[in-house]
C-alpha positions as a Markdown table, in Angstrom:
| # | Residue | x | y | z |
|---|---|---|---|---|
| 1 | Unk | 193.0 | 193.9 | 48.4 |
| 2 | Unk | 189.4 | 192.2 | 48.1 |
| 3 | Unk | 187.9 | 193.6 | 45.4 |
| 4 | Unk | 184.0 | 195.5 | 46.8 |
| 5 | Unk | 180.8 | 194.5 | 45.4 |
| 6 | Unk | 177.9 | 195.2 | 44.9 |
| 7 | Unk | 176.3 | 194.1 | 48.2 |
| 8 | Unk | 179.2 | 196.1 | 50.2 |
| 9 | Unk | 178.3 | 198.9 | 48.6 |
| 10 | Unk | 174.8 | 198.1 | 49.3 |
| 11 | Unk | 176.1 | 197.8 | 53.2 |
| 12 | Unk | 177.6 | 201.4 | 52.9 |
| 13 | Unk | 174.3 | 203.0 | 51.6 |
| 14 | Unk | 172.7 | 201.4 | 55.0 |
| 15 | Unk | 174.9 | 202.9 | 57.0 |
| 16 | Unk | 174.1 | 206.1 | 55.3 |
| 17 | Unk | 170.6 | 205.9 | 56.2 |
| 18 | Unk | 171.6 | 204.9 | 59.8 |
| 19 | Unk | 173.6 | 208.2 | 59.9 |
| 20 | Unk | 171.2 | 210.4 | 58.7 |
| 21 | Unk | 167.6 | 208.2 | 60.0 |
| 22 | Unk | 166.7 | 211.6 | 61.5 |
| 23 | Unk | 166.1 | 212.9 | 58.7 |
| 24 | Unk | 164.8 | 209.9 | 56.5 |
| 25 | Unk | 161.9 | 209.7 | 59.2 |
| 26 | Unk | 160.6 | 213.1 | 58.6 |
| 27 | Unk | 161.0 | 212.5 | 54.1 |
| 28 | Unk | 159.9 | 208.8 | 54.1 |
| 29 | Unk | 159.9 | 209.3 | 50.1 |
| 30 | Unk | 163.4 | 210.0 | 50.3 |
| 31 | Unk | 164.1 | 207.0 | 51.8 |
| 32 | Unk | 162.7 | 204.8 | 49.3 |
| 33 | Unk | 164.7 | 206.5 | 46.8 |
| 34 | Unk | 167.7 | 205.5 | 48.6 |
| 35 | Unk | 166.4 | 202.0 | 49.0 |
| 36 | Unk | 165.8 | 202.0 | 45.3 |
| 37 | Unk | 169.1 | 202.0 | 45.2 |
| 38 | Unk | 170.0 | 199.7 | 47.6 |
| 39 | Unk | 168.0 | 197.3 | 45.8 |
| 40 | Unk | 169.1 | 198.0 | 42.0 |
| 41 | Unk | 173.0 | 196.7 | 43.7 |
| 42 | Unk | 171.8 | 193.5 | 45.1 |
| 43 | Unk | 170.3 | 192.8 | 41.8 |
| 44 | Unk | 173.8 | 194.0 | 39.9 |
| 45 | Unk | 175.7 | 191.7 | 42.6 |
| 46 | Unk | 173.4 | 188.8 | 41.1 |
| 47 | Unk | 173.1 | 189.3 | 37.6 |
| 48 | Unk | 176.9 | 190.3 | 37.2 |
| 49 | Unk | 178.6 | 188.3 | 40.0 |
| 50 | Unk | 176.0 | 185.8 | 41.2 |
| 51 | Unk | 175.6 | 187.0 | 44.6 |
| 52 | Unk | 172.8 | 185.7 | 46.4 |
| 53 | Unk | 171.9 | 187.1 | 49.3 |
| 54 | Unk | 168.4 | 188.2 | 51.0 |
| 55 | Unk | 168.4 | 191.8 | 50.8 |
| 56 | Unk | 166.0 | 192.0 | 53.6 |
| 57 | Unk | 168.3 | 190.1 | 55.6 |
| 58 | Unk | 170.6 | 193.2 | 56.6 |
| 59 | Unk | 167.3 | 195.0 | 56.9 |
| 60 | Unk | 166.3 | 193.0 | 60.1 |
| 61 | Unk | 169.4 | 192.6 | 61.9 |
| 62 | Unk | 170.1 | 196.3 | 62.0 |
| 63 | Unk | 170.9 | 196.8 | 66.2 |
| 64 | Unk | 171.8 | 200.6 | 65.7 |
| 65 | Unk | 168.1 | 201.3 | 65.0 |
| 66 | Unk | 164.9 | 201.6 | 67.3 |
| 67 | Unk | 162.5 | 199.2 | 66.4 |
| 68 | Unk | 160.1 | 201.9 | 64.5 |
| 69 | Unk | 162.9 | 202.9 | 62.9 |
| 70 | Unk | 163.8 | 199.6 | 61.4 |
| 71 | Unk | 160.5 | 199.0 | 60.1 |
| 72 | Unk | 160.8 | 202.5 | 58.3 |
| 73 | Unk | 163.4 | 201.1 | 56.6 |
| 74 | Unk | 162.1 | 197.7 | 55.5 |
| 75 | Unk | 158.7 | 199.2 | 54.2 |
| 76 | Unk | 160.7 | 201.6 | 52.7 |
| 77 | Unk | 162.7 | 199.2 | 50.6 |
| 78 | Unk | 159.6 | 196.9 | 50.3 |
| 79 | Unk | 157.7 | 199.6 | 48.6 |
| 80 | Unk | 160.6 | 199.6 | 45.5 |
| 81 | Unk | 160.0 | 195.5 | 45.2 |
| 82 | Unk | 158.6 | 194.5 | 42.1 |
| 83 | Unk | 158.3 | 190.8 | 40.5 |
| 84 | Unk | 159.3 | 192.4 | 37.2 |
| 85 | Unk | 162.5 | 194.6 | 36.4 |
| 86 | Unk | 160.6 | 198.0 | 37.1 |
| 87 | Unk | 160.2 | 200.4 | 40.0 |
| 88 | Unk | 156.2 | 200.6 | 40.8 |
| 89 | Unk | 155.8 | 204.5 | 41.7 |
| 90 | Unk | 152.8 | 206.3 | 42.6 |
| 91 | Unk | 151.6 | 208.2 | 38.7 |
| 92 | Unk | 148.4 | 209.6 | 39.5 |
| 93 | Unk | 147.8 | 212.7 | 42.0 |
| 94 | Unk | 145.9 | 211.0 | 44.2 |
| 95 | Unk | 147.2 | 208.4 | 45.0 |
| 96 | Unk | 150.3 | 210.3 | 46.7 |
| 97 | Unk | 147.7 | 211.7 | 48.8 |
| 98 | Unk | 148.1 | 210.5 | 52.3 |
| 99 | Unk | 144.2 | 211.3 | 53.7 |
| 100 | Unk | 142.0 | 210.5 | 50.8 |
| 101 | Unk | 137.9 | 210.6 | 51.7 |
| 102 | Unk | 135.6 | 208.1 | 50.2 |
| 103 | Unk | 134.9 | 210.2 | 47.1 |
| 104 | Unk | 138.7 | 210.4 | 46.6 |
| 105 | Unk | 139.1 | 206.6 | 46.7 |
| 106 | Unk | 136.1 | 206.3 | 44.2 |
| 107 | Unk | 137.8 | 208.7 | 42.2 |
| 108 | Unk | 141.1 | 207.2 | 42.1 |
| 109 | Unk | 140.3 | 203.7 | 41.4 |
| 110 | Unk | 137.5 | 203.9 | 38.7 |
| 111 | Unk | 139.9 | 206.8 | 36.9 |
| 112 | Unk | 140.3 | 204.4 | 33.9 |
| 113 | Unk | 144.3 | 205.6 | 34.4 |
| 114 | Unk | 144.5 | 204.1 | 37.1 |
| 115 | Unk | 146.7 | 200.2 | 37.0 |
| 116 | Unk | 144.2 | 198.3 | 39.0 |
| 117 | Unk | 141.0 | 200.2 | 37.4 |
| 118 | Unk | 139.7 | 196.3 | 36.3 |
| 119 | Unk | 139.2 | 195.3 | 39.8 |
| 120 | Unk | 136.6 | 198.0 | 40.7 |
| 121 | Unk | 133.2 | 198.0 | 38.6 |
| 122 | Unk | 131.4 | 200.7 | 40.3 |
| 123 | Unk | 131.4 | 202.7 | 43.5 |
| 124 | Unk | 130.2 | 199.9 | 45.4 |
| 125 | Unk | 132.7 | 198.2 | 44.6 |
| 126 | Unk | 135.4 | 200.4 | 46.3 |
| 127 | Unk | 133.2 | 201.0 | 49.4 |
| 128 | Unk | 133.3 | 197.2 | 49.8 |
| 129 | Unk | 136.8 | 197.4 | 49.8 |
| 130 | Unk | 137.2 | 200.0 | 52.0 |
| 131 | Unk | 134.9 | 198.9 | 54.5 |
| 132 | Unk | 134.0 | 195.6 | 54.6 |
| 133 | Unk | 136.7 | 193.3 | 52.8 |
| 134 | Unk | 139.4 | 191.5 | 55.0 |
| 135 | Unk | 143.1 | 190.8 | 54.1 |
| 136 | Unk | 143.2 | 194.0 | 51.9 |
| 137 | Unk | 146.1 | 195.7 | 53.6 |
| 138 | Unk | 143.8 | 198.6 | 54.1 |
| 139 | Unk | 143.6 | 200.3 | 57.6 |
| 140 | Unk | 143.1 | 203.4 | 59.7 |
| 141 | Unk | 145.6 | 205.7 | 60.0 |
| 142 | Unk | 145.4 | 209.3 | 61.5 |
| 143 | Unk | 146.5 | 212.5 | 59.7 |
| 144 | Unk | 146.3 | 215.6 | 61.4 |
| 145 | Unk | 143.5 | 214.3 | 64.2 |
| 146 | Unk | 141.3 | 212.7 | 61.6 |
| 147 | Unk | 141.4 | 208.8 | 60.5 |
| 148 | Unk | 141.4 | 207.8 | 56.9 |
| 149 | Unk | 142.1 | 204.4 | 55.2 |
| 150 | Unk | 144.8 | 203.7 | 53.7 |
| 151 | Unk | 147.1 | 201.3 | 52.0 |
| 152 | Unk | 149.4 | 200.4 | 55.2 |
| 153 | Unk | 152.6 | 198.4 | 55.6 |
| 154 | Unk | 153.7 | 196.0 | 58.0 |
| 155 | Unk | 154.7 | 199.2 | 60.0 |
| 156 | Unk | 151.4 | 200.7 | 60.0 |
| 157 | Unk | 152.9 | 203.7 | 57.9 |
| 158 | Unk | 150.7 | 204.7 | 55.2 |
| 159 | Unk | 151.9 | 203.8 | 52.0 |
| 160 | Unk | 151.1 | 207.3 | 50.3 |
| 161 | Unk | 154.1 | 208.5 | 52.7 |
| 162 | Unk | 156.3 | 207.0 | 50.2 |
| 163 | Unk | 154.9 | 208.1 | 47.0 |
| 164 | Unk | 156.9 | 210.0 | 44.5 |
| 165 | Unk | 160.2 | 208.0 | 45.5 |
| 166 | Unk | 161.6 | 208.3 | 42.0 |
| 167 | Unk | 161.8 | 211.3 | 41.4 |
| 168 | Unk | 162.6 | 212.5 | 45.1 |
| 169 | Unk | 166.3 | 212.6 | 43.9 |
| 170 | Unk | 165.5 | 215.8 | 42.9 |
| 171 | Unk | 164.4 | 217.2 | 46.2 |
| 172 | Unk | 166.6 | 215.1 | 48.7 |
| 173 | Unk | 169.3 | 217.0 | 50.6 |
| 174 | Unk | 172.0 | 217.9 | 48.4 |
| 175 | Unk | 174.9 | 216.9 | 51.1 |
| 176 | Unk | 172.9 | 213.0 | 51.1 |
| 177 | Unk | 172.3 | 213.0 | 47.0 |
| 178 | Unk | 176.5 | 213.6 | 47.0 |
| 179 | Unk | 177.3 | 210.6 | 49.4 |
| 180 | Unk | 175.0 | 208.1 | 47.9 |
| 181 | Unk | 176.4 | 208.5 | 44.6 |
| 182 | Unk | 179.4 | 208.0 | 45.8 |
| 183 | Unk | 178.4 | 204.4 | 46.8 |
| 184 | Unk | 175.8 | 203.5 | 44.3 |
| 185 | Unk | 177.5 | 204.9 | 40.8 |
| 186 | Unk | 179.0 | 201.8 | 39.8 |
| 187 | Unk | 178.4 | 198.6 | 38.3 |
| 188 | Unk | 175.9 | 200.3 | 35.6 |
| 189 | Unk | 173.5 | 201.1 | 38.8 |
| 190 | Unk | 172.2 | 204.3 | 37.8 |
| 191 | Unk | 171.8 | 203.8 | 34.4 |
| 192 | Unk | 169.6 | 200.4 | 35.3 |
| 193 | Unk | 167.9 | 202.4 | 37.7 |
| 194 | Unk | 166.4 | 204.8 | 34.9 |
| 195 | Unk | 165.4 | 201.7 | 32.8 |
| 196 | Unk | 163.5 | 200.1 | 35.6 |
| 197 | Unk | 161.4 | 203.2 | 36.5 |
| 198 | Unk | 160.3 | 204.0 | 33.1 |
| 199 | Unk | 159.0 | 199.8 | 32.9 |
| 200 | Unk | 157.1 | 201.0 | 35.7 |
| 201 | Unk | 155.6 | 204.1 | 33.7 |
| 202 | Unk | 154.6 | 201.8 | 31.3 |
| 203 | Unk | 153.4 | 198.9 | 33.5 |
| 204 | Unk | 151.4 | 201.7 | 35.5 |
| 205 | Unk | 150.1 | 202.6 | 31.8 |
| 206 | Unk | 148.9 | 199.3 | 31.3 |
| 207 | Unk | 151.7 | 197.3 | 29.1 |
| 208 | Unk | 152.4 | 193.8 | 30.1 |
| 209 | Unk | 155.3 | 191.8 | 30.3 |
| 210 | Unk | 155.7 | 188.6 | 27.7 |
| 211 | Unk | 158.1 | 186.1 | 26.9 |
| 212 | Unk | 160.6 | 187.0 | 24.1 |
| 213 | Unk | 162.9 | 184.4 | 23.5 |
| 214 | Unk | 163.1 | 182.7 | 26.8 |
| 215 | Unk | 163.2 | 187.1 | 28.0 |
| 216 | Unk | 160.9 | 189.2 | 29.6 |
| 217 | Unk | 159.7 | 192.3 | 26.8 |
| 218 | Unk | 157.2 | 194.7 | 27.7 |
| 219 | Unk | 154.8 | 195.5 | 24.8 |
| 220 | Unk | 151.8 | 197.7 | 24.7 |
| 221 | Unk | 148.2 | 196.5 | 26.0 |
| 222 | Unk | 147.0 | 195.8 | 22.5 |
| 223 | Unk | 149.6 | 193.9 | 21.3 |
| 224 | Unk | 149.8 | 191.0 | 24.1 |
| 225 | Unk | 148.7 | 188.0 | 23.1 |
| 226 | Unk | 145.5 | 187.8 | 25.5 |
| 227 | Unk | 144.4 | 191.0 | 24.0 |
| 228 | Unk | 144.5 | 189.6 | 20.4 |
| 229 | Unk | 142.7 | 186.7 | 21.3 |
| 230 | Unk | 139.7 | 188.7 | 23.5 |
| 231 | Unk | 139.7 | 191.0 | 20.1 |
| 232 | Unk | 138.5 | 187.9 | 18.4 |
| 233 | Unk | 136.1 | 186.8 | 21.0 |
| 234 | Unk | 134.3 | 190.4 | 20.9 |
| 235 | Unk | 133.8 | 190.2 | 17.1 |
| 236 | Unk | 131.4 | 187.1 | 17.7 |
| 237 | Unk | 129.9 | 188.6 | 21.1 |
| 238 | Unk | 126.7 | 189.1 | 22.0 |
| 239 | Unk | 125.6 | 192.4 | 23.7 |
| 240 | Unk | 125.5 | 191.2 | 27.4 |
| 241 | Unk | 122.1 | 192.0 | 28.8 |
| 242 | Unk | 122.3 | 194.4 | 32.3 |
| 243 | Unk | 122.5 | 192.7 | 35.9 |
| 244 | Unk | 119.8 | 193.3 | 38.1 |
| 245 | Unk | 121.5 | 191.3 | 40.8 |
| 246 | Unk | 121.8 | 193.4 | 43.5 |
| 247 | Unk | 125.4 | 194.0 | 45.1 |
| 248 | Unk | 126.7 | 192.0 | 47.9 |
| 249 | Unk | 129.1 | 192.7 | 50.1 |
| 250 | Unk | 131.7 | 190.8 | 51.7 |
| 251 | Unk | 130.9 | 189.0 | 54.9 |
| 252 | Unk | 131.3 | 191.4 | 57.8 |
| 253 | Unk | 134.2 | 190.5 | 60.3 |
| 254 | Unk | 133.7 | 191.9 | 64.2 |
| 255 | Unk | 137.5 | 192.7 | 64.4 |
| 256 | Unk | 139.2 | 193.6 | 61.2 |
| 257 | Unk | 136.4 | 195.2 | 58.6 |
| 258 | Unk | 137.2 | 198.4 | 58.8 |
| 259 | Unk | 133.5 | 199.4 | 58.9 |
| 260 | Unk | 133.2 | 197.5 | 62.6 |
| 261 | Unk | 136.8 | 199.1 | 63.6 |
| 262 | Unk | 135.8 | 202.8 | 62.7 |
| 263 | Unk | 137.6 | 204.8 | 65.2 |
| 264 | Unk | 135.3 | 208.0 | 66.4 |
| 265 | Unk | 137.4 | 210.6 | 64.7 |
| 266 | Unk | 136.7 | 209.1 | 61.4 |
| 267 | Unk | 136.4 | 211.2 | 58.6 |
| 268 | Unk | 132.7 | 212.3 | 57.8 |
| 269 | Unk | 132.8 | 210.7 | 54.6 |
| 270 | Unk | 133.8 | 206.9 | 55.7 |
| 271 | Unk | 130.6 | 207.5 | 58.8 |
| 272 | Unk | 128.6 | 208.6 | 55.8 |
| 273 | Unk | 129.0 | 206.0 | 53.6 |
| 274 | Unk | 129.1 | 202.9 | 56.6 |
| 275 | Unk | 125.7 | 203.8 | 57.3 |
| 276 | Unk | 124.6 | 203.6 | 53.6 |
| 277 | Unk | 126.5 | 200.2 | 53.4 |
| 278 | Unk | 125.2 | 199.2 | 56.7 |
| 279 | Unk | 121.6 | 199.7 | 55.3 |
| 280 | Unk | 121.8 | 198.1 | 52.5 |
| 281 | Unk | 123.1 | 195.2 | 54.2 |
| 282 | Unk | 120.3 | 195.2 | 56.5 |
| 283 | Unk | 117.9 | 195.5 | 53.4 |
| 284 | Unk | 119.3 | 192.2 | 51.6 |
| 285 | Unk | 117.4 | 189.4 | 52.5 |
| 286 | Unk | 120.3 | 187.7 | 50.8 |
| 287 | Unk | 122.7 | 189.0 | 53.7 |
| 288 | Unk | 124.5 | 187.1 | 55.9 |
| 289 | Unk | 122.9 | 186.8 | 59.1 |
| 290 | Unk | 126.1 | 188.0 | 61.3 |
| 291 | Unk | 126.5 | 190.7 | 58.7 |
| 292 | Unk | 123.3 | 192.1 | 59.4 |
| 293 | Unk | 123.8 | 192.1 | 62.8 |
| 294 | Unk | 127.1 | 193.7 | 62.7 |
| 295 | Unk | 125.7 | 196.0 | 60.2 |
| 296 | Unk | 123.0 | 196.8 | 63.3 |
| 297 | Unk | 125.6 | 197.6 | 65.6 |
| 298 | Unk | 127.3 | 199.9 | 63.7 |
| 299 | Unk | 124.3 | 201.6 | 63.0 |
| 300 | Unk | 124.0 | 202.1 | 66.5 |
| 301 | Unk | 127.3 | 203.2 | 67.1 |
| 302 | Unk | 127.1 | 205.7 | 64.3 |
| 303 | Unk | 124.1 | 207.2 | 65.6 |
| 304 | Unk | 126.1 | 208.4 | 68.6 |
| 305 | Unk | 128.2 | 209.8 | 66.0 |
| 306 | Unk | 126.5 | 211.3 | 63.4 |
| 307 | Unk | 123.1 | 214.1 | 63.5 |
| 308 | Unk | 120.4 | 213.0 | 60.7 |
């Protein structure tokens, strides 16, 4: 008899979420914790017997799934993809929030916790994000009758749905728990699967991977090799002296910023702040000319909206 690996096994968990989609649909986190382990076997199957293919592959040609279903599951799995060995999981409370207002969003990513903090320098910063860059991933979704953004995937499913996914073994049916470790504990699975989510506790706590002897090492933000040399840079800097260049924001787009696609039932926060960032537009001689006069007709439109 053929000896199973660890890409049938990986096969057997799929048709475990088939069976029980029902239910994965209305615990989206729970998925992803199964996916996590769907995709800690196709790494085993590659690592211990060079098996090579696309884990995404099975994904698309499921034919026992509704279409909406079968992008559940691909975001589902996507959201566990890292390019290091580590699970990525949601660390702060906010950011398992599904509806967060503008404060929250300023809140979240200038927390100096937070992974991506050194993107963001100030609370213009994030609304220029939110509202006005393109390509961000960032869209509309609705949550109980009101529209927030939010970081969506291909699906349109808000990312926050998933959040929490590694430690939603705790809370996932106990009857499901029993028959995906059935399939998944082998192969050292489980025991990789712990490793990789607390890389990603660290990586979420700012440690960075470097090369060890030809291997990957994590090792703590002050020890990398970048931070050493910037350490020796700021003991022969000079103070840098305060902008007083105003803020510019990206170039407005008609269909996808998010400040131009502001559905009515927007929360008050997002129409508060779009008028501010319309305004200052406006107010910039520097501006682009179409983003002024986008910025114009969203004024408009939000004076329908809003009572000043």
């Amino acid at each position: 008899m053929k000896q199973k690996l660890p890409t049938d096994f990986a096969m057997d968990l799929l048709k475990l979420v088939v069976q029980r989609i029902s239910y994965f649909e209305a615990n989206p986190s729970h998925l992803a914790w199964v996916m996590m382990h769907y995709s800690t076997l196709f790494y085993r199957g590659r690592v211990l017997f060079d098996e090579w293919l696309n884990p995404k592959d099975p994904l698309l040609d499921r034919r026992d799934l509704t279409q909406a279903q079968q992008n559940l599951v691909y975001d589902a799995w996507a959201v566990t993809i890292s390019n290091d060995p580590e699970f990525n999981d949601a660390v702060l409370p906010l950011e398992k929030k599904a509806g967060k207002t503008v404060e929250e969003w300023v809140c979240l990513k200038l927390d100096p916790r937070y992974r991506y903090r050194s993107l963001y320098q100030d609370a213009r910063s994030v609304h220029n994000q939110l509202l006005c860059t393109i390509g961000t991933g960032m869209k509309w979704v609705e949550e109980n009758g009101v529209s927030y953004i939010a970081h969506v995937e291909p699906s349109g499913l808000n990312t926050a749905k998933f959040a929490g996914y590694t430690k939603a073994g705790r809370k996932i049916d106990p009857e499901i728990r029993r028959e995906l470790l059935k399939i998944a504990d082998r192969f050292g699975c489980l025991r990789c699967i712990d490793k990789y989510i607390q890389n990603g506790i660290k990586a979420a706590r700012g440690w960075e991977w470097v090369l060890v002897s030809k291997r990957g090492v994590l090792v703590p933000p002050h020890k990398t090799t970048i931070a050493k040399l910037l350490k020796k840079l700021d003991k022969n800097k000079q103070p840098k002296p305060r902008s007083t260049k105003r803020h510019d924001y990206y170039q407005l787009s008609e269909r996808y910023s998010n400040l131009m696609t502001m559905p009515k039932n927007a929360h008050h926060s997002y129409w508060r702040t779009g008028v501010r960032v319309a305004c200052e537009i406006i107010s910039n001689p520097a501006s682009n000319k179409e983003s002024a006069r986008l910025a114009r007709k969203f004024l408009r439109k939000a004076s329908q909206r809003l009572k000043f």
